[in-house]
C-alpha positions in Angstrom: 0.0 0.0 0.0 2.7 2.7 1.2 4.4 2.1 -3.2 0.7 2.7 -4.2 0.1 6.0 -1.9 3.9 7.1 -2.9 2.6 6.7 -6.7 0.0 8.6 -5.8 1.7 11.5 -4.6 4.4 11.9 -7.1 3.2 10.1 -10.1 -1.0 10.1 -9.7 -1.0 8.9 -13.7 0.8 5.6 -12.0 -1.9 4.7 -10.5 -4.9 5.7 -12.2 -7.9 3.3 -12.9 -6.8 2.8 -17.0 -3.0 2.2 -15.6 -4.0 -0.2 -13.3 -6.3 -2.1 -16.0 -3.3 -1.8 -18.0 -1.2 -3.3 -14.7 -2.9 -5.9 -13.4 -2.6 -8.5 -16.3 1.2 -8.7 -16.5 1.0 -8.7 -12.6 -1.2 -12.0 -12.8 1.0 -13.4 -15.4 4.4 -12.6 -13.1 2.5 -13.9 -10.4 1.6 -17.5 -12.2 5.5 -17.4 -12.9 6.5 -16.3 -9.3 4.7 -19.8 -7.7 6.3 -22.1 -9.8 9.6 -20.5 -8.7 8.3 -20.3 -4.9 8.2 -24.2 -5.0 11.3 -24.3 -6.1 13.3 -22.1 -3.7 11.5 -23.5 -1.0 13.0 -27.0 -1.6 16.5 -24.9 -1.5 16.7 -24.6 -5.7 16.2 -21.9 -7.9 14.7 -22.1 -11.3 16.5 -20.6 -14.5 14.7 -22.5 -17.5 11.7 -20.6 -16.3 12.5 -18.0 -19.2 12.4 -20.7 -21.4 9.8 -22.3 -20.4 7.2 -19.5 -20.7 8.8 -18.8 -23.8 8.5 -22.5 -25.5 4.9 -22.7 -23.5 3.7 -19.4 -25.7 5.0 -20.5 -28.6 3.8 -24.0 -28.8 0.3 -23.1 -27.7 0.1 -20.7 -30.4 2.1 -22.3 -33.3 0.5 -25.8 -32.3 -2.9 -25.0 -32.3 -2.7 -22.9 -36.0 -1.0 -25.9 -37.4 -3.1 -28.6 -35.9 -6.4 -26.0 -35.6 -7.3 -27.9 -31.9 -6.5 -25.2 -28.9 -7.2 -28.0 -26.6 -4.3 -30.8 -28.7 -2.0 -27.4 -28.1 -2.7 -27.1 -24.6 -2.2 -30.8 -24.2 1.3 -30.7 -25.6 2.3 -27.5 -23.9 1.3 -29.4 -20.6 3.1 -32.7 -21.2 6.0 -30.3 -22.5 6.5 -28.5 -18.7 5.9 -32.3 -17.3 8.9 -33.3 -19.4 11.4 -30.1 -18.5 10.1 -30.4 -14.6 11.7 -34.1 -14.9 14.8 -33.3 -16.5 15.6 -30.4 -14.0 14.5 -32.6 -11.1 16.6 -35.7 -12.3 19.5 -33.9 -13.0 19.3 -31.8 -9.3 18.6 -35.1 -7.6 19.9 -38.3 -9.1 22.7 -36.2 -11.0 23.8 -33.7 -8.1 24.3 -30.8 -10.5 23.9 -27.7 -8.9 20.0 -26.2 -9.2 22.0 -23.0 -10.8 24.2 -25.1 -13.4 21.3 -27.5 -14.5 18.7 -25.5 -15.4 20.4 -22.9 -16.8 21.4 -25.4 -18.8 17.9 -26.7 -19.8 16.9 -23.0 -20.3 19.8 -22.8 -22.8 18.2 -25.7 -24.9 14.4 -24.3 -24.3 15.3 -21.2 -26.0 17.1 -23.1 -28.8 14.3 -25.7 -29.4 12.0 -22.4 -29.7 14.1 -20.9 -32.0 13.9 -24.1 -34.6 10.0 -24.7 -33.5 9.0 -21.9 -34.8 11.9 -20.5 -36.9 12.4 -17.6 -35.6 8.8 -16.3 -36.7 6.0 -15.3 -34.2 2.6 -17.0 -34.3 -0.9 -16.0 -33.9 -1.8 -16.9 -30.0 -5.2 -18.5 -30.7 -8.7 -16.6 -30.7 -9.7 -18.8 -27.5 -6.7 -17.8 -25.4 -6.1 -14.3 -26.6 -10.2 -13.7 -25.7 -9.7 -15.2 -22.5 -7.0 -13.1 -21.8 -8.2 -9.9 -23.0 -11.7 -10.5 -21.7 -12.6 -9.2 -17.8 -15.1 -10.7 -15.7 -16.9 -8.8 -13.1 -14.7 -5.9 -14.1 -11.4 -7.5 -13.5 -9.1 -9.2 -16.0 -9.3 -12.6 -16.3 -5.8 -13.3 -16.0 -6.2 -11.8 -12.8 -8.7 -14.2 -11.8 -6.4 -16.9 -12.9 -3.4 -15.9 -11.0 -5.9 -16.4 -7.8 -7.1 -19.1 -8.2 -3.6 -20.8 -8.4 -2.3 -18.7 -5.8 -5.2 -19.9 -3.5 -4.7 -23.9 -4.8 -1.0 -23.4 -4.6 -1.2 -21.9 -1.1 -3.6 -24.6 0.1 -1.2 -27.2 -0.9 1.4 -26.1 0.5 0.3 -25.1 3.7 -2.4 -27.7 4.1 -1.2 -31.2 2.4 0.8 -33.7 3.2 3.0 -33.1 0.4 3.2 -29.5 1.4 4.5 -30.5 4.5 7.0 -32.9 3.0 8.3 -29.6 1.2 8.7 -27.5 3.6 10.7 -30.4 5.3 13.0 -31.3 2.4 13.7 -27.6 2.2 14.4 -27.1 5.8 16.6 -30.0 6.4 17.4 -32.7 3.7 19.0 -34.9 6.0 16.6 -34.9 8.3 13.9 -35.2 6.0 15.5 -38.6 4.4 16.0 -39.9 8.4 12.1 -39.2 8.5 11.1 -41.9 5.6 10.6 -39.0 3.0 11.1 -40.0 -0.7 13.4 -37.1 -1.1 14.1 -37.5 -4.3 10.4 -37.7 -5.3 9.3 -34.4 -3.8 11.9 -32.4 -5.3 11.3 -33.7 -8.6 7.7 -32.7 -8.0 8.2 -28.9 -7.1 9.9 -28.9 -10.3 7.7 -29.9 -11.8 5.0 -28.4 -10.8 6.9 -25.3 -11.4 7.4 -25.9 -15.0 3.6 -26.7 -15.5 3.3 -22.4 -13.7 6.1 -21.1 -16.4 4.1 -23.0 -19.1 1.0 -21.4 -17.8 2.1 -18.1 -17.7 3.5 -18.8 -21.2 0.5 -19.3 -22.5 -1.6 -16.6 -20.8 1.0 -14.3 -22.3 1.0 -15.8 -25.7 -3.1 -14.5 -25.7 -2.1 -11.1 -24.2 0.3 -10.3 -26.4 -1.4 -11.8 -29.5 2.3 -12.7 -31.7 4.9 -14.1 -28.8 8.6 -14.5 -30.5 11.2 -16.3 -29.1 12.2 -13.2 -26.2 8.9 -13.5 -24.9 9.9 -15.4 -21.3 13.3 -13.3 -20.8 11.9 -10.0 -19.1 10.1 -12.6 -16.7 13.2 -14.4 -14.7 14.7 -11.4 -12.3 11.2 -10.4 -11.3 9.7 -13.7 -10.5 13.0 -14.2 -8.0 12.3 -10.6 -7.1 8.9 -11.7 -6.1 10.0 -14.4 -4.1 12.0 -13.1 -2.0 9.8 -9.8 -1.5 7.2 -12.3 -0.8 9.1 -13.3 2.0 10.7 -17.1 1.1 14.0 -17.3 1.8 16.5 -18.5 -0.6 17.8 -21.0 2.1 14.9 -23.1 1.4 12.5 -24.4 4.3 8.9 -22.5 4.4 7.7 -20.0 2.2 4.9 -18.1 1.2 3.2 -18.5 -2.5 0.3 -15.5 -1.3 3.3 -13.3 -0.8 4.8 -13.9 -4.0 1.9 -13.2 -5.5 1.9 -9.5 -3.3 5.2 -9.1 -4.6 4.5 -9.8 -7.9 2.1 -6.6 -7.6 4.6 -4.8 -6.2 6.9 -5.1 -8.4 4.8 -4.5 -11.2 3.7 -1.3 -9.9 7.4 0.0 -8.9 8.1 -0.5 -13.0 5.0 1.3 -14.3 5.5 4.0 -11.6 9.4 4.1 -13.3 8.3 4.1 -17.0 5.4 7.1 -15.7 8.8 9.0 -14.4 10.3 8.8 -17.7 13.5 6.6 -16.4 14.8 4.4 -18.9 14.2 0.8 -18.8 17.6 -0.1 -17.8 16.8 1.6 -14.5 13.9 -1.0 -13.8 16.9 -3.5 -14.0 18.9 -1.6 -11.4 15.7 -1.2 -9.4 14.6 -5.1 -9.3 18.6 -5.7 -8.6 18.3 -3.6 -5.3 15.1 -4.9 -4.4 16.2 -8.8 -4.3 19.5 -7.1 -2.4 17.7 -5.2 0.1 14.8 -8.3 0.4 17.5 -10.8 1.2 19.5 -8.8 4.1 16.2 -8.2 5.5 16.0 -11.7 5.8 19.2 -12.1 7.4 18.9 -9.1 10.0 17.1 -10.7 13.3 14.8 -8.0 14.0 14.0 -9.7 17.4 17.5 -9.5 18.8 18.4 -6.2 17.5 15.4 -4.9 19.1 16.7 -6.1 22.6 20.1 -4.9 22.0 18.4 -1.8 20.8 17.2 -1.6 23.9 19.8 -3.0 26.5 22.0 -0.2 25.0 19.1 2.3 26.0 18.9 0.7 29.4 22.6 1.2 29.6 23.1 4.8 29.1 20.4 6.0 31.2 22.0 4.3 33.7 25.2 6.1 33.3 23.6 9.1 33.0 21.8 8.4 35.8 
């Protein structure tokens, strides 16, 4: 609320009701991107293919379905597409040890290449179905919007209020301990990844309807703020619990923060620098132990009124 009411004050065009129209859809689709990556970090990973991923989900949905003329064949394959990539990041993190960094940068590396000679090179037409569903509103907001809730609220629910939530939060915590506790290890990280990919794939899509042509760049702009997100959100990157709800909430902020940038006139680099310093100041937040430095705070308070005294 307090970036809102700053807009407000020195940028009222920020945050007027056509901007935030114009806002809240990429904020939904960041959002969709930001959970998958919330699963991951909170099983201590982070997720690099997820540029390619949305990329190669837009693509295939749109380029799919003109070829084949069946949305619902495209959507299939999209789906079974993110099932495949969530394997081969989870296999190689847990059966192959490579570092979560070093693998799927790796597999984002080949997403982006199989896009480029899927397509070759040329954009598509998102099809009608998507590209209305994402356009459209219902009950005044988009429906994008509406989408990104919903999965917040399922992804949220799973993970707070499932067994296999639980088992994440565990793995991420402490592996060891996890594995000492009869947890298929393996199995659950494998899942996160997966289920991540399926989010980037998702968000791929929703994005291939919004922007009605996605080329083969269309995923890159979304990597630094979904991690931006997730640590705004509050999850730390040490793994353990985390919070999908306040991804989503720093999705929005983050959204907001670049279209109050762009109403400033900044350049675009500067929303680079900006997203930078927000993940740095996010992350020694997390490190700073509010509750002791509030007593030593205080102790030192104690402790000079008695000398003064």
């Amino acid at each position: 609320m307090g970036l809102f009411l700053l807009s407000w004050i020195i940028a009222p065009g920020s945050v007027s009701r056509s901007s935030i129209d114009a806002l809240l859809p990429f904020a939904g689709i960041l959002a969709i991107a930001a959970v998958g990556q919330t699963l991951v970090v909170m099983l201590r990973g982070i997720d690099l293919s997820l540029p390619g991923m949305v990329t190669l989900g837009a693509l295939i949905s749109s380029k799919y379905a003109a070829d084949h003329d069946s949305l619902f064949a495209a959507l299939i394959v999209v789906g079974l597409v993110a099932i495949g990539v969530g394997l081969v990041n989870g296999i190689a993190v847990t059966f192959f040890s490579v570092t979560p960094l070093v693998a799927t940068l790796a597999v984002n590396a080949g997403l982006l290449g199989i896009a480029t000679w899927y397509t070759g090179g040329t954009p598509s037409r998102a099809p009608d179905g998507v590209a209305s569903f994402s356009l459209d509103k219902t009950l005044g907001v988009s429906n994008t919007v509406w989408l990104a809730i919903a999965l917040v609220i399922v992804a949220a629910i799973a993970t707070s209020r499932t067994s296999w939530g639980r088992r994440v939060v565990l793995v991420g915590a402490n592996e060891h301990a996890a594995r000492a506790a009869g947890v298929r290890v393996a199995a659950v990280q494998i899942s996160g990844y997966v289920a991540a990919a399926l989010c980037y794939a998702g968000a791929g899509v929703v994005l291939a309807g919004f922007v009605g042509s996605p080329n083969t760049n269309a995923g890159n702009s979304y990597l630094l703020p979904a991690i931006a997100a997730v640590v705004v959100g509050g999850t730390a990157l040490t793994g353990g619990r985390g919070s999908v709800v306040g991804s989503a909430i720093g999705a929005l902020f983050l959204s907001q923060l670049t279209q109050l940038v762009l109403s400033l006139g900044a350049p675009s680099s500067t929303q680079l620098i900006l997203q930078a310093a927000v993940i740095a100041v996010a992350v020694l937040a997390q490190g700073v132990d509010f509750a002791a430095l509030r007593k030593r705070l205080i102790g030192t308070r104690r402790l000079e009124g008695e000398l003064q005294s």
